[in-house]
C-alpha positions as CSV (number, residue, x, y, z in Angstrom):
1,X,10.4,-14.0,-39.7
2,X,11.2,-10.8,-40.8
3,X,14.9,-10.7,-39.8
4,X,15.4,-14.2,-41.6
5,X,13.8,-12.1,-44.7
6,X,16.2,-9.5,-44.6
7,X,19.4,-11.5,-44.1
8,X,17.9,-13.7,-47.5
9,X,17.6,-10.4,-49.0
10,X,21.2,-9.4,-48.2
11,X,22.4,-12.6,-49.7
12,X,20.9,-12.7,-52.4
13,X,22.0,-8.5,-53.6
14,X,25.0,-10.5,-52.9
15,X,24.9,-13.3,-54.9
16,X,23.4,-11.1,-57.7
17,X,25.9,-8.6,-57.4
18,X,28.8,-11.5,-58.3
19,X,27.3,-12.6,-60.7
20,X,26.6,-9.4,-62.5
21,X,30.6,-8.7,-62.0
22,X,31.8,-11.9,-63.1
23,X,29.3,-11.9,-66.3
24,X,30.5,-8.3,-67.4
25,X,34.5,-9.4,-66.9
26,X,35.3,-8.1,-64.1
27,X,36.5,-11.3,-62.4
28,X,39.3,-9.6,-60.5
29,X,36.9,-7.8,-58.7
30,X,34.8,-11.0,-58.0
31,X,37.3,-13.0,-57.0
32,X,39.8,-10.3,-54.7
33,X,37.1,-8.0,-54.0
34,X,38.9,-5.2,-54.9
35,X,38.5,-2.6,-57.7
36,X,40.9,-2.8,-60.6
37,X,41.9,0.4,-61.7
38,X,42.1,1.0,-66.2
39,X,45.5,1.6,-67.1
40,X,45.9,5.6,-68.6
41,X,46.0,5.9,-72.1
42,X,49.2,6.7,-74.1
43,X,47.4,10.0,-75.9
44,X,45.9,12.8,-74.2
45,X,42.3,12.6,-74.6
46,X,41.2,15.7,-77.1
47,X,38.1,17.8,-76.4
48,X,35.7,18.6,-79.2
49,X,33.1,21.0,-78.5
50,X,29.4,20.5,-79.0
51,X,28.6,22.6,-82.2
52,X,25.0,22.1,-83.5
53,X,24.7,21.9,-86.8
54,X,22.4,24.7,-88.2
55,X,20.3,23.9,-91.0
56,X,19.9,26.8,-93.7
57,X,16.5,28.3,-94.3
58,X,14.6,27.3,-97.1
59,X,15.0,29.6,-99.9
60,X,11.4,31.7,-100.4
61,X,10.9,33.1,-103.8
62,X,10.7,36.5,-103.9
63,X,7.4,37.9,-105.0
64,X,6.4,40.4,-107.5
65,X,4.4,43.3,-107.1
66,X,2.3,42.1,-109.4
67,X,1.7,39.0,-108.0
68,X,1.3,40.6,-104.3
69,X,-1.1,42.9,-106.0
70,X,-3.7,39.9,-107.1
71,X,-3.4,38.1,-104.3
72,X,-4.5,41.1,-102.5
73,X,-7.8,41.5,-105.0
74,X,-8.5,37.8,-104.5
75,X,-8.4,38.1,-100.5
76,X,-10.9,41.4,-101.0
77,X,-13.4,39.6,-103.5
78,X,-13.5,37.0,-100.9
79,X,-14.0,39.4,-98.1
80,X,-16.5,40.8,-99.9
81,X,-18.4,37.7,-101.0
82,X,-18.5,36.7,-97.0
83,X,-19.8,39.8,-95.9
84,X,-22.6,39.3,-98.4
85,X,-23.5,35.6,-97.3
């Protein structure tokens, strides 16, 4: 039982195999059984390196001291208003 299995098994990689060749047009190869071999293009084939492309960093503002200075006296009242609660 198990050998007749196999041997159904085989035939039918086999069956599936043709039919997978002679869908994707490769009918030579179904029908002699042999690989066909892709004729060498004309031009040499050109390699282009992989270069990432880099994105620029967003532009931050540039901060007064002014500005610097009152953030810093907001972050102490608020500190200071925690440490009380």
């Amino acid at each position: 039982m198990v050998f007749e299995l196999i041997v159904f098994g085989v035939i039918l990689l086999a069956v599936g195999y043709w039919a997978t060749m002679f869908v994707m047009g490769r009918r030579d190869d179904v029908l002699h059984g042999k690989f066909v071999e892709d004729q060498p293009d004309a031009e040499p084939v050109r390699f282009m390196p992989h270069v990432p492309r880099v994105r620029p960093a967003p532009a931050v503002p540039q901060q007064s001291g002014d500005s610097l200075q009152a953030l810093l006296t907001v972050i102490k009242q608020d500190l200071h208003d925690a440490a009380r609660s």
